[in-house]
Structures are given as C-alpha cells and as structure tokens.
N, C-alpha and C positions, 0 to 999 in steps of 0.2 A: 646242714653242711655235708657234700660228700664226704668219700673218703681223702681225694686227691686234695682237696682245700685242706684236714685236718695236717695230712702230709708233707704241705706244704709251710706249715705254721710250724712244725717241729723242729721241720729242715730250717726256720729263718731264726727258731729259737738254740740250737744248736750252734749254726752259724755265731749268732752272736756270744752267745756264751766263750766261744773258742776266740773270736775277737777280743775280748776284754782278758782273757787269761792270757792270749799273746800278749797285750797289749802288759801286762800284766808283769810279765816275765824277761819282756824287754829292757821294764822299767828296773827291776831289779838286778840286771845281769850286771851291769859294770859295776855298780859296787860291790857285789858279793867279790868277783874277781880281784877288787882290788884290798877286800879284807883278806883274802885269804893268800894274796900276795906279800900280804906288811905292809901298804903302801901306806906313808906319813897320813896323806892327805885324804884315805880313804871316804869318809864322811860328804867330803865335797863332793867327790869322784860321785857318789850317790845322790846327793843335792841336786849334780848338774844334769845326771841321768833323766832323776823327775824332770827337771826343769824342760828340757829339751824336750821329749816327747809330748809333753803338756802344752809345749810351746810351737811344736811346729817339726819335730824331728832332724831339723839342720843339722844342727851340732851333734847329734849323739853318736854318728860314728866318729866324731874328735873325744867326744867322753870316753867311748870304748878304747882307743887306742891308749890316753891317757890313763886306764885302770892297768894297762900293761904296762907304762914309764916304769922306769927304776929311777931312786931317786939319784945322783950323781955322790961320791964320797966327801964327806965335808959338807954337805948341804941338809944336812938333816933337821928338822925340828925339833926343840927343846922338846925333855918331857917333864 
C-alpha cells in the first residue's frame, strides 16, 4: 500500500470516530440540560433524545426545546 492509501484510511478512521462521538454527544445533550435545569420530567427528556436520533432525528430539536420548558406553577409532580 502506498503512503497516500494508508492516509487515506486514517482520515476515514478519524472521520468516523468524530461521527459517533457527535453522534454521541447529541444524544446526550438535552438531557444533561434538563438535569441541570430541575426539570420534573428530566429522564424522559433523555429517553426521547435517545429515541429520536436512533429513530430518524425529527423530533430532537422538539426534545431540545422541551429540556429548556419550565414547568408552569401548580403543575409539578409528586415526589
């Protein structure tokens, strides 16, 4: 193998590697944001993250927005 093939395997191994870490980092963003907001429902808020990008990405910037919801006064869940 030349050099320019071995170079080229690095750069596709690289590439991917930083794929999956996005990919990665996506998955986790709206939930961390919605622990660290208080939100009741944070757990979901995480659930729906996974689900969503696993699923097709539609919905995850309705996830994202939903990790910034407040919940409304009086609406809060038991603990």
């Amino acid at each position: 193998m030349a050099f320019i093939d071995i170079f080229a395997w690095i750069i596709l191994l690289v590439l991917f590697i930083t794929a999956i870490a996005v990919f990665v980092a996506l998955g986790m963003m709206p939930g961390r944001i919605a622990r660290k907001r208080g939100h009741p429902w944070a757990e979901a808020v995480t659930v729906g993250s996974w689900a969503t990008l696993i699923f097709g990405f539609v919905l995850w910037p309705l996830i994202l927005v939903w990790a910034y919801v407040d919940v409304p006064a009086g609406r809060e869940t038991p603990k």
